[in-house]
BADRENZA-437508 format. One record per residue (C-alpha): x, y, z; residue in three letters. Coordinates in steps of 0.001 Angstrom, whole numbers, plus 500000, padded with zeros to 6 digits. Each point is the difference from the previous one (the first is absolute). Layout:
% residues N
XYZAla/...
% end
This chain:
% residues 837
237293520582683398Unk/497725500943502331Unk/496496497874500279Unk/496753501504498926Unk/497724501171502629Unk/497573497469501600Unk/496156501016501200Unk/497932498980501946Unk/496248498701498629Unk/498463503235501507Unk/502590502023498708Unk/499531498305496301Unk/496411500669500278Unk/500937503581500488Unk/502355500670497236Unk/497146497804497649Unk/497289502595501536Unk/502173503213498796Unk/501051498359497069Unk/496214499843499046Unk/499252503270501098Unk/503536501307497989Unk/498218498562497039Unk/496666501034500517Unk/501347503922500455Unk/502208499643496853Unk/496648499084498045Unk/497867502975501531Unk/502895502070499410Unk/500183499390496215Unk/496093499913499839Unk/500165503514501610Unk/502427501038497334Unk/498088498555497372Unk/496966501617500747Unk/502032503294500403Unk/501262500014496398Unk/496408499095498858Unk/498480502899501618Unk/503164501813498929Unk/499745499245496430Unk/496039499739499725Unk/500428503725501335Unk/503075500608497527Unk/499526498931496921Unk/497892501709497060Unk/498191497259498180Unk/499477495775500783Unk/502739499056497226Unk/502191501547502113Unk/498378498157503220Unk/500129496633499064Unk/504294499512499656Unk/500135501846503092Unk/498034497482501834Unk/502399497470498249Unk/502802501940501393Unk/498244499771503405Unk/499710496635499741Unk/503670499379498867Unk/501991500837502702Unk/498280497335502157Unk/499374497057497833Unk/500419498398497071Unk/497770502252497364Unk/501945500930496710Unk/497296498157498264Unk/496995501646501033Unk/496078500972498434Unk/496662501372500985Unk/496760498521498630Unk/496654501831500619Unk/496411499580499284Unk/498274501819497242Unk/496569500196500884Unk/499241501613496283Unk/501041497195498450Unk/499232497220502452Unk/504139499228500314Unk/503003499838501723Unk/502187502341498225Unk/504211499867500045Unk/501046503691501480Unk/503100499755500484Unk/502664497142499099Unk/503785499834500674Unk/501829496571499528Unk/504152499547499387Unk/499027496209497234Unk/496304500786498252Unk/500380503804499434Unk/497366501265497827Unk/498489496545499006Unk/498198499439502917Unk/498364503477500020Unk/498870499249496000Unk/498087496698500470Unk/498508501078503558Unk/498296502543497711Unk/497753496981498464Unk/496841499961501705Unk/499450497190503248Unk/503918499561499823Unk/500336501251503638Unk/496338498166501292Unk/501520496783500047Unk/504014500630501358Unk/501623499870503207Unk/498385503940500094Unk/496622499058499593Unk/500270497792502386Unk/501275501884502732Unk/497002502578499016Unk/497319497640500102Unk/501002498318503085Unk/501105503275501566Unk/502693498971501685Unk/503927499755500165Unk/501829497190497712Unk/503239498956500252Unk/501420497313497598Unk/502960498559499460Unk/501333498325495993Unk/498232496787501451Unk/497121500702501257Unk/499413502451497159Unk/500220496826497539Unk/497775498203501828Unk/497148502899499549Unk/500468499771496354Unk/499726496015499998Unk/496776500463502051Unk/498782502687497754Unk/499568502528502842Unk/501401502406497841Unk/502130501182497010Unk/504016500674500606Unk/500463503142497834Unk/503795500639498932Unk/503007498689501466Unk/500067497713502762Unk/501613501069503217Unk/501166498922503091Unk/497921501409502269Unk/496579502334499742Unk/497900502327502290Unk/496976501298499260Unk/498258502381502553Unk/496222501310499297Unk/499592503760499868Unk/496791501147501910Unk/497688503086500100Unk/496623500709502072Unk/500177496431500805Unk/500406498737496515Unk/502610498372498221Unk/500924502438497296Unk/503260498312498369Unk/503399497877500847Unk/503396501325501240Unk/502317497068498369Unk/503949499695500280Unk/502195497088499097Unk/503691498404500227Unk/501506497859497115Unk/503392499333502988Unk/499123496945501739Unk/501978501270502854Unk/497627503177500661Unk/496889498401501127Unk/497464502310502143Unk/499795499899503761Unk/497051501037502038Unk/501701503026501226Unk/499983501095496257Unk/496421498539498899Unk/498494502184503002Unk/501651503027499047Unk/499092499739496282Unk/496366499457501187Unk/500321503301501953Unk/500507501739497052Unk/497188498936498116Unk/497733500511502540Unk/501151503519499502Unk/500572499540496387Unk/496168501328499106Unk/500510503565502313Unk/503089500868498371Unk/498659499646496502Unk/497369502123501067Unk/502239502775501352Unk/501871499956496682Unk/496604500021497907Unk/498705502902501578Unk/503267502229500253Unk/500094498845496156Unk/496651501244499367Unk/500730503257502055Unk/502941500631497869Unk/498485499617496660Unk/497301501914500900Unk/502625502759500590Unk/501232499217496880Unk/497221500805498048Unk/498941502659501518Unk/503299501729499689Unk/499922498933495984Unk/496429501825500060Unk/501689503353501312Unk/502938499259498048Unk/497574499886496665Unk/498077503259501436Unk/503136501508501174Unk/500942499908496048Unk/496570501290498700Unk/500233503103502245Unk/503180500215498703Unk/499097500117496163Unk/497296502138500916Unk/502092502470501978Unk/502309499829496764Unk/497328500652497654Unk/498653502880501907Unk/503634501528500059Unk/500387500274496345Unk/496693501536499470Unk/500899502389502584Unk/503617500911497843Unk/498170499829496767Unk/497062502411501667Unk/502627502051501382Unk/501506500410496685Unk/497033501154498208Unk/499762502977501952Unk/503493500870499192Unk/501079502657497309Unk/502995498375498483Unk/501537499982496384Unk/499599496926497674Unk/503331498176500950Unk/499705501542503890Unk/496494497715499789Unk/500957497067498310Unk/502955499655502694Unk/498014500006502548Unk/497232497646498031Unk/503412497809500063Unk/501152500208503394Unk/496518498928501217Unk/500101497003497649Unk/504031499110500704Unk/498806499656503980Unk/497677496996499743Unk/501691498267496514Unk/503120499624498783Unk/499723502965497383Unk/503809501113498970Unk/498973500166496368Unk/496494501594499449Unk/498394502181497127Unk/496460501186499457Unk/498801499938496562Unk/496813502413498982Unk/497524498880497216Unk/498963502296497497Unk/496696498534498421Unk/499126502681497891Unk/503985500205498648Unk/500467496495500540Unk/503089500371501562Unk/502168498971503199Unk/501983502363501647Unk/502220499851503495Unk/499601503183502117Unk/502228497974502721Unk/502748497008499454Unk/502763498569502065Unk/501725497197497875Unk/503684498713501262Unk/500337498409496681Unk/498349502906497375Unk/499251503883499669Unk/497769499390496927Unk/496938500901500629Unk/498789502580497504Unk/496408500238498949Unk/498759497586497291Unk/497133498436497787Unk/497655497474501921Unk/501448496490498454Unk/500956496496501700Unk/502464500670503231Unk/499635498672503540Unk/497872503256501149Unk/497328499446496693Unk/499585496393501169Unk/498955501118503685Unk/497774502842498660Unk/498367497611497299Unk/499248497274502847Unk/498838502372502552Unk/501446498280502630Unk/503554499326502263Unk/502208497885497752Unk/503015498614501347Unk/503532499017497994Unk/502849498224500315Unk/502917499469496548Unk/498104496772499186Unk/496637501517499716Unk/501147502903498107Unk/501623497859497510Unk/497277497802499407Unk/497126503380499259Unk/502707500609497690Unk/500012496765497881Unk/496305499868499875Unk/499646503559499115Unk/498598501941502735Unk/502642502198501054Unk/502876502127497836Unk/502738500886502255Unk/500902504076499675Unk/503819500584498186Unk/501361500946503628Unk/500522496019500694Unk/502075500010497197Unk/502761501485502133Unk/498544499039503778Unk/499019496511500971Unk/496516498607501120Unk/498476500893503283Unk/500336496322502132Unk/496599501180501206Unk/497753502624499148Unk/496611500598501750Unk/497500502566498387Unk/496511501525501606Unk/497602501930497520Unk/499003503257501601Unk/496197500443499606Unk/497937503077500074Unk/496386499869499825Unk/499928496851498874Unk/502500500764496961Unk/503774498524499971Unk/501985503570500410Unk/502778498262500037Unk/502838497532501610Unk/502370500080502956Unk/502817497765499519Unk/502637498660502532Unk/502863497672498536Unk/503083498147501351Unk/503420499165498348Unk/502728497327500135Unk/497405497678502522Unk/500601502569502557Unk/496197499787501123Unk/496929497477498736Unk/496613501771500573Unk/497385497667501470Unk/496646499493499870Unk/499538502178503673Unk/501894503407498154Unk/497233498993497446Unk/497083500809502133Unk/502147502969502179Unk/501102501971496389Unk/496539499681498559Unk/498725501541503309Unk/502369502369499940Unk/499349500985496238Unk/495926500263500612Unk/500727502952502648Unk/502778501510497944Unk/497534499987496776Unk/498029503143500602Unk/503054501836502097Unk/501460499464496749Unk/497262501339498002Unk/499547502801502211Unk/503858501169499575Unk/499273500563496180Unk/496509500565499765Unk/500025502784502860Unk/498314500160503257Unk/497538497820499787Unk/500768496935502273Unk/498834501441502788Unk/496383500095499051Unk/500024496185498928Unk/502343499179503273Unk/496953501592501765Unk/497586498382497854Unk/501398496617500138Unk/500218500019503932Unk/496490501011500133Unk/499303496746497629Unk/501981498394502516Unk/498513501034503208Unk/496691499335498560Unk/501218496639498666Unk/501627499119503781Unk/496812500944501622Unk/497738498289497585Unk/501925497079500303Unk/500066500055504267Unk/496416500191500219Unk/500039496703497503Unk/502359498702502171Unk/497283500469503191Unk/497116499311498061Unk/501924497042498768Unk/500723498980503869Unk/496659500581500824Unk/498630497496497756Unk/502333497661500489Unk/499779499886504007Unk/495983499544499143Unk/500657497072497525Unk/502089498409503058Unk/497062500289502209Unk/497380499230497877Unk/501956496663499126Unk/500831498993503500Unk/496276501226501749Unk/496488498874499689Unk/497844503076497837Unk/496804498987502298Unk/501788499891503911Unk/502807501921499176Unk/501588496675501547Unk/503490498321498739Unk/499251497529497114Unk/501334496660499078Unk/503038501315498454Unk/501006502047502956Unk/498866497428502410Unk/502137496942498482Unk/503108502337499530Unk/500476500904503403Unk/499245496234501249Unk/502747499417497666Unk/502465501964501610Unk/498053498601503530Unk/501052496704499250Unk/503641500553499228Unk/500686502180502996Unk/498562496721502030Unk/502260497691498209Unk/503084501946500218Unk/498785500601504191Unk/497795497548501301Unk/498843502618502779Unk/498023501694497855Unk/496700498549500159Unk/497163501179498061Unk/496503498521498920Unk/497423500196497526Unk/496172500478500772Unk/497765498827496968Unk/496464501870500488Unk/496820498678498201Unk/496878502642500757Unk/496714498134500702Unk/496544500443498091Unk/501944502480497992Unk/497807499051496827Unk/496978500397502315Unk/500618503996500749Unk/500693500179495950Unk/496834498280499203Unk/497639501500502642Unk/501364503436500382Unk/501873500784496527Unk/503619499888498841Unk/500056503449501018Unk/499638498865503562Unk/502461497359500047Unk/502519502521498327Unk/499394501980503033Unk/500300496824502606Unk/503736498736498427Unk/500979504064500546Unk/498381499870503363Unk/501468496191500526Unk/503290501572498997Unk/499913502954502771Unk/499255497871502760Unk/502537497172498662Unk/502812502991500463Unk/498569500144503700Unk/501270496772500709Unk/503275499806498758Unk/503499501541501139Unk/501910503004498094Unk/502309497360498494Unk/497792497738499063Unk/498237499811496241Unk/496701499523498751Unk/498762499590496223Unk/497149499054498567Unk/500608496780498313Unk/496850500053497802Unk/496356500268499660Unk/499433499495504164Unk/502772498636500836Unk/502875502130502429Unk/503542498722501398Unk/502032500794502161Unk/503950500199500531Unk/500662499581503775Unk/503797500815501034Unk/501983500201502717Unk/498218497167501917Unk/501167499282502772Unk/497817496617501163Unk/496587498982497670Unk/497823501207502514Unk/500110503643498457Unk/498906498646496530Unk/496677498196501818Unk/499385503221501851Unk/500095502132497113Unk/497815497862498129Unk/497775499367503083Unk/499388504178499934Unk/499229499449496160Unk/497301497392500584Unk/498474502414503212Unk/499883503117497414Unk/498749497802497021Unk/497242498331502460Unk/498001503591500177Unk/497117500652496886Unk/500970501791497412Unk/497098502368499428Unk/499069502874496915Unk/496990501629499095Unk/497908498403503091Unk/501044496381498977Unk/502210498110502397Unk/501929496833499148Unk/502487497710501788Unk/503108498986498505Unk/503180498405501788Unk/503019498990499049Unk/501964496467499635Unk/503563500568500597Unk/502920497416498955Unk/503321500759501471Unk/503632498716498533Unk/503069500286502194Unk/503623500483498813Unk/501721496572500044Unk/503718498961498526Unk/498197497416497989Unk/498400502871497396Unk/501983500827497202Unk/497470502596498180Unk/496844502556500390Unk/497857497314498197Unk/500775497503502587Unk/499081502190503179Unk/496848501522497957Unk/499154496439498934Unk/499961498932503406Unk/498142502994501584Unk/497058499802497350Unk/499804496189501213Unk/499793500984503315Unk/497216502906499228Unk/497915497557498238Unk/500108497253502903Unk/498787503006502157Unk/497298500464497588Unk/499012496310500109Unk/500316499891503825Unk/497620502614500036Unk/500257504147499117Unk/501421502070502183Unk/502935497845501030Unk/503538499397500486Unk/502332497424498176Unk/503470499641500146Unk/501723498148497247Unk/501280496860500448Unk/503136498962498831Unk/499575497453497509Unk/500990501048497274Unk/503498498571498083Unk/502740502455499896Unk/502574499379497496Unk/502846499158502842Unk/498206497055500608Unk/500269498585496571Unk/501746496815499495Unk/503170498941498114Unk/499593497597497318Unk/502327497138502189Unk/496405500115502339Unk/497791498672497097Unk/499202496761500162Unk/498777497643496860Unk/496384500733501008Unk/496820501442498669Unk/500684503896499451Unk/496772502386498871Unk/499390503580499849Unk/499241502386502967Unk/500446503348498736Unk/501873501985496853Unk/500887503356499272Unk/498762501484497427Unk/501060502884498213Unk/498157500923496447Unk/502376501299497199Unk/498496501540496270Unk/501839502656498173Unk/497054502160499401Unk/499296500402503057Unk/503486500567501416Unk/499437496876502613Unk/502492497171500432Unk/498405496136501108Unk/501997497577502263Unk/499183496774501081Unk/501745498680502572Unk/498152496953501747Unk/500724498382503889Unk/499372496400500513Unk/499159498012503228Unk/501104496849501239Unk/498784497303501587Unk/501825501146503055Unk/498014503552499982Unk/502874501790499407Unk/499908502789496740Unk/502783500106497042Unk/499640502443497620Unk/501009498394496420Unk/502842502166498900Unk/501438498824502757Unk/499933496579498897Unk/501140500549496486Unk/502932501933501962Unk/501332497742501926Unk/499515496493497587Unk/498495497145502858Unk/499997497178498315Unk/496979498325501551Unk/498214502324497569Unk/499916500299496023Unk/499700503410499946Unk/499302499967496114Unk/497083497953500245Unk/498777501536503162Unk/500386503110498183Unk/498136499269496741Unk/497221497645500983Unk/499032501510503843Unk/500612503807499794Unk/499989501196496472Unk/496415498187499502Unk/498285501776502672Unk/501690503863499045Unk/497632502099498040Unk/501191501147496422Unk/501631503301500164Unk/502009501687497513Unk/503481498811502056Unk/500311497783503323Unk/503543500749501989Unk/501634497255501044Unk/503705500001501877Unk/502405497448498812Unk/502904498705501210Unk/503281500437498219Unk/500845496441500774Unk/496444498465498287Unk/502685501480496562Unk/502657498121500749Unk/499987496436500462Unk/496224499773499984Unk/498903501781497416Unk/499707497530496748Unk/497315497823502073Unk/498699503387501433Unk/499352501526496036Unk/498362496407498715Unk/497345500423503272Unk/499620503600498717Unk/499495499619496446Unk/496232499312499909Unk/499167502810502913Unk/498408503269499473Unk/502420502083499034Unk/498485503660501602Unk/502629498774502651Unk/503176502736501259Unk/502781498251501592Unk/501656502417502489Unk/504280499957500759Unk/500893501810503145Unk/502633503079498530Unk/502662498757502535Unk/499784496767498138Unk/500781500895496693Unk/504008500948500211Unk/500192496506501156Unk/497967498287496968Unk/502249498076497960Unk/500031499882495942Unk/497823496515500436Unk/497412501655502166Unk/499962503012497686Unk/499042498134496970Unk/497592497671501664Unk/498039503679501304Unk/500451500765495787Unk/498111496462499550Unk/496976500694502268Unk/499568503180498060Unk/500248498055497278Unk/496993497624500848Unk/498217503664500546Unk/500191500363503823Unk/501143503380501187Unk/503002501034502140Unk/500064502285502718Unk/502366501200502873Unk/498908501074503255Unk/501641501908502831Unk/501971502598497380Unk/501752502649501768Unk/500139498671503442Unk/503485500926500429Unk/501038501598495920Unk/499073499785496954Unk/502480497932497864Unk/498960500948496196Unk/502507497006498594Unk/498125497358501115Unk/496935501147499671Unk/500779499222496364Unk/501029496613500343Unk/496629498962498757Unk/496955501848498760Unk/497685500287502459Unk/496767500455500221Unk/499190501967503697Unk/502111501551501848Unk/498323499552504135Unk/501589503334501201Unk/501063499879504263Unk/497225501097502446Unk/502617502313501787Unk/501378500822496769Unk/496677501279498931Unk/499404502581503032Unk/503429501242499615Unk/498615501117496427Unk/497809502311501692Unk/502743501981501191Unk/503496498891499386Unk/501206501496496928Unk/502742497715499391Unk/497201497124500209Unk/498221501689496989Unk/503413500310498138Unk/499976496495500437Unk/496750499167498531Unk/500398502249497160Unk/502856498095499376Unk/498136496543499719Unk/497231501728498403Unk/502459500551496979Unk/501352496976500092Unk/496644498447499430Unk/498680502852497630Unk/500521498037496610Unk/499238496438501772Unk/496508498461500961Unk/501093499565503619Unk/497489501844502697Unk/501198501792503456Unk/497759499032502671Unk/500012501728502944Unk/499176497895503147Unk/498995500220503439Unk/496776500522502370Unk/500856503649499920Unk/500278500650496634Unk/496220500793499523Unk/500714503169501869Unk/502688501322497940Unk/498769498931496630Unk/499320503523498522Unk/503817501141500599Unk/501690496846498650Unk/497642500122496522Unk/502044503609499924Unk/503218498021500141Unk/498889497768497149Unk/498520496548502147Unk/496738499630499096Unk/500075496045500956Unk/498696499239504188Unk/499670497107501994Unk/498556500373502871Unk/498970496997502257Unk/496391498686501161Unk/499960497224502229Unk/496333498125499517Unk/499543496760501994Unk/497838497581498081Unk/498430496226500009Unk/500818499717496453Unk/502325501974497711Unk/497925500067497041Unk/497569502176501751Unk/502325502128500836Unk/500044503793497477Unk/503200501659498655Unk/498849503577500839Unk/499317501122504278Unk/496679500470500540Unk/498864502688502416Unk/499330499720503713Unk/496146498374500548Unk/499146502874501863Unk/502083502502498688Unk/498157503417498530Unk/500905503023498699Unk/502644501698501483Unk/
% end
């Protein structure tokens, strides 16, 4: 046997040196790969359920990750959200109760996204977080865990999680870095996939759009084909059964028309007769009396009738139909469709196709194709027996036609015309020819979500205040200072870029939408121009008077979540200009509370809390107006809570009952309802010393259940919603149709407002599946006292088209900030300087 090799030190530190760097290659080599297939399948696959097991797959073949998930963060909602779950012991449990709200916050996930780094546990250590109440094991309990965080533009966005129930397949570092590689790269690739996604269903409906118009040119060119062979055959000389073969043929190309006949009415005889009949089943057709049969009934209604055996029977037991001797020897038609054939306005008769044996079921379509075919065929028809004169009335009638067709296009333009002047008119100022409000906070709208989908996009907004604008309209004359906010206006336009907007805001007051900034200092110039152009005397009719102008100026910032905010805070800033002095420049400060910086309920302490601000929203069915009170708190600490939050999440420092009934209801004015959110867990275990606190309240009180809440209601928290109705509160549910409609439990209770989805309600506007949808939930409340109440800052806009779709219910928010809330009005009151626009 021979003796293993000896080495010397240096040598040993050698082979230890290439072992490392063996190792260290083998990693980069499989992190290469990895990010390969990522790119690979982020470039590959066709939508992000398809995305997500590929990544697993990824994964797979280089560590332990057969139980894998991906968590991200909601910002909607305020969540961390469970995307995608795959796990060989929990299976769908886990999935089910991570659906509860906070059930992520406080696990091994939300840890690793609030601290924003990598965890790896192992059974032990895992314990020991639970003992310390560091946070919540969900599920199973495994061997060993990893949890990576998943970052984009810097911020932490969700968790990349895998995990091993074999205590013999722990994770080595070598494995830990590579599954941090791919998270860092997790966010592109889930881009890539969302915008090839969006790509292809764009395709998608536009090929369904030229698949629809595809099909009406179609139908038109079909149409226009049979009155071309029926037009053709009127100016044929033919015999009677010559013409009523052809008069066949045209109507056996576009139905199913093996057995046909065309019955004549005789008014003055009273009699039916059949110049023409094709019958597989019957040759007897002869002449006879008017009286009860199939043809009578279509001539006596005036209109299409369609058969089948049943329906033939059952005319016959009540009466209404007498069927001829021929069906004594032939059986019943299976179906039988029948057109009357109308001349000047009279029923000359019927044309009749009919099927056998169930060889052929007419449908509603051959329906609306026979009777079209019958109206042409009427006076060709007529024409055949009554001589040669069609061709004056074909003549006549396209002249009606024409006329009609040319009458109608020049409603059509006029109709455009006026429409395209409504549109301005509601989007510009009548006086400066200027954008308006409207116009102005729509396309700020759009403004600020371009900026938060790409921060790059910077954009401001300049808040102008004219100076000694009453003085020109009491020394020189209204007249005047309608010609000084048009001459304002021009030299406003001056100042500004192509892309940039200016409205007049009201009375004298102009903004302006700044965008494409590239650094602040093109905001301050523009409004340093404005201030040298304002500084000159306005002069008319020999009389000279200074104005000015005091300018506030708002820049974009990640913290603003709405128009109001960035108005709010460029008004502020236009005012403190106005203090410091007219004819100056403020920039707003940033001061003001955005809702990210909200706390949880774990942050309140058993302090004082009192009242900083509400929202207030005024609801009264005359009026069409819905009122919501939703109240923020502030704690000792400085730090804002709104109180829904609170009731949400159930601290129990506070007694949210009490809080509820003896510090915020007091201080609301009386209105005919007050919206309040609660909690589905207040109906569980809390609710029998919840409804005792509740009993002696006002009762002009809503309580609101978020729609994704109520599948998951159980029969205990369904009858205690019954009780509060009971002790004459109202129920509502908010956020209806954020993802579908479900109609079944909608009628799990009877509610009394329905709070439709802000992004449900613009889809209304144009989405004609999305008013499908609301007519259905209109008829589902039709017999019922329950109200649909559309929702959203937007809605004002759009209120004229959803009335036309049956809402006649808005709510549209106000935020007021106030000392004290009992001062505080249920209706918005107009701008202090606003005028007439």
């Amino acid at each position: 046997m021979e003796d293993a090799p000896t080495y010397s030190a240096s040598q040993r530190r050698k082979i230890k040196r290439l072992t490392s760097l063996v190792k260290r290659y083998q990693t980069s080599l499989q992190t290469q790969n990895a990010l390969l297939q990522l790119s690979e399948q982020a470039s590959k696959v066709s939508e992000l359920t398809l995305l997500y097991p590929a990544i697993q797959q990824i994964l797979e073949n280089s560590l332990p990750c057969r139980n894998f998930y991906v968590v991200l963060f909601n910002p909607v909602i305020g969540e961390l959200e469970l995307t995608y779950f795959v796990d060989e012991v929990d299976g769908i449990h886990l999935p089910i109760q991570a659906l509860q709200t906070g059930m992520l916050d406080n696990s091994l996930t939300g840890l690793v996204f609030k601290t924003g780094r990598t965890k790896l546990f192992n059974k032990e250590q895992i314990a020991e977080c639970e003992i310390k109440g560091i946070c919540r094991v969900m599920g199973t309990p495994c061997e060993y865990w990893l949890g990576v965080p998943i970052h984009h533009d810097g911020k932490v966005i969700g968790v990349m999680a895998t995990q091993s129930y074999d205590i013999n397949q722990p994770f080595d570092e070598s494995q830990i870095a590579l599954f941090e590689t791919v998270a860092f790269y997790f966010s592109t690739a889930v881009e890539r996939v969302k915008k090839r996604q969006y790509m292809a269903q764009q395709v998608e409906e536009r090929t369904e759009q030229l698949r629809l118009e595809v099909a009406r040119n179609q139908e038109t060119i079909r149409k226009q084909n049979i009155l071309y062979a029926i037009s053709k055959l009127a100016t044929k000389s033919l015999n009677n059964q010559d013409f009523f073969k052809r008069v066949h043929s045209i109507v056996n190309e576009e139905v199913f028309a093996k057995n046909l006949f065309i019955a004549l009415y005789d008014r003055s005889e009273n009699s039916i007769t059949c110049p023409y009949a094709v019958d597989e089943m019957s040759s007897d057709y002869q002449p006879r009396t008017f009286s009860k049969g199939l043809t009578e009934f279509v001539i006596n209604s005036g209109k299409t009738e369609l058969f089948d055996q049943n329906r033939i029977l059952n005319e016959v037991a009540k009466g209404n139909i007498e069927l001829p001797a021929k069906f004594n020897n032939s059986p019943l038609p299976t179906s039988w469709i029948g057109v009357p054939l109308y001349h000047r306005q009279q029923v000359i008769g019927v044309l009749a196709c009919q099927a056998f044996n169930g060889e052929y079921h007419y449908k509603l379509s051959d329906i609306e194709l026979i009777s079209f075919v019958s109206e042409q065929i009427s006076n060709v028809v007529v024409k055949h027996l009554a001589d040669n004169q069609l061709e004056q009335r074909v003549k006549e009638k396209t002249a009606e036609l024409q006329q009609a067709n040319i009458h109608l296009q020049l409603q059509i333009e006029e109709r455009k015309k006026i429409e395209r002047q409504l549109f301005h008119d509601a989007h510009h100022d009548n006086l400066t020819g200027l954008a308006n409000r409207s116009l102005f906070i729509s396309q700020l709208d759009k403004t600020l979500q371009r900026n938060k989908r790409d921060k790059s996009h910077c954009f401001a907004v300049m808040f102008i205040d004219l100076d000694n604008f009453k003085d020109i309209n009491d020394t020189l004359g209204h007249h005047a200072g309608d010609k000084f906010l048009k001459s304002t206006a021009n030299e406003f336009s001056t100042c500004i870029r192509e892309h940039d907007l200016l409205a007049r805001f009201g009375g004298d007051e102009f903004v302006i939408l700044l965008t494409h900034l590239q650094h602040k200092d093109e905001a301050k110039q523009i409004a340093k121009r404005i201030i040298k152009i304002m500084n000159k005397p306005f002069c008319i009719n020999e009389q000279c008077i200074k104005s000015g102008a005091s300018i506030g100026i708002a820049y974009s910032n990640k913290a603003y979540a709405s128009t109001d905010e960035i108005i709010r805070d460029a008004d502020s800033a236009m005012y403190q200009a106005k203090k410091s002095g007219k004819g100056t420049i403020k920039l707003a400060s940033s001061e003001h509370i955005p809702r990210n910086n909200l706390v949880s309920a774990n942050e309140v302490n058993t302090g004082q809390l009192s009242f900083v601000k509400s929202n207030i929203i005024s609801l009264e069915k005359e009026t069409g107006v819905a009122t919501y009170f939703n109240p923020h708190l502030t704690l000792e600490s400085g730090a804002i809570i709104a109180l829904n939050h609170l009731l949400q999440e159930q601290h129990p420092a506070i007694d949210y009952c009490d809080y509820l009934l003896n510090q915020v209801l007091p201080h609301v004015v009386k209105h005919d309802t007050v919206f309040l959110q609660l909690h589905t867990s207040i109906l569980a275990n809390e609710f029998e010393h919840f409804s005792q606190q509740l009993a002696k309240s006002r009762h002009d009180i809503c309580w609101l259940i978020n729609d994704s809440n109520l599948a998951e209601l159980s029969t205990r928290q369904i009858e205690n919603l019954q009780q509060l109705k009971k002790m004459g509160f109202k129920i509502g549910v908010i956020e209806v149709a954020r993802q579908q409609i479900d109609l079944v439990k909608l009628t799990c209770i009877e509610f009394d407002y329905l709070l439709l989805d802000l992004s449900f309600c613009r889809k209304l506007i144009n989405e004609k599946l999305a008013q499908q949808q609301l007519a259905a939930l209109i008829a589902l409340t039709q017999n019922t006292t329950c109200n649909i109440v559309a929702t959203g800052p937007a809605i004002v806009n759009f209120q004229s088209t959803l009335k036309k779709l049956g809402v006649n219910l808005f709510l549209s928010p106000l935020t007021q900030e106030t000392e004290q809330l009992s001062s505080v009005e249920t209706k918005p009151k107009p701008h202090s300087k606003s005028a007439e626009q």
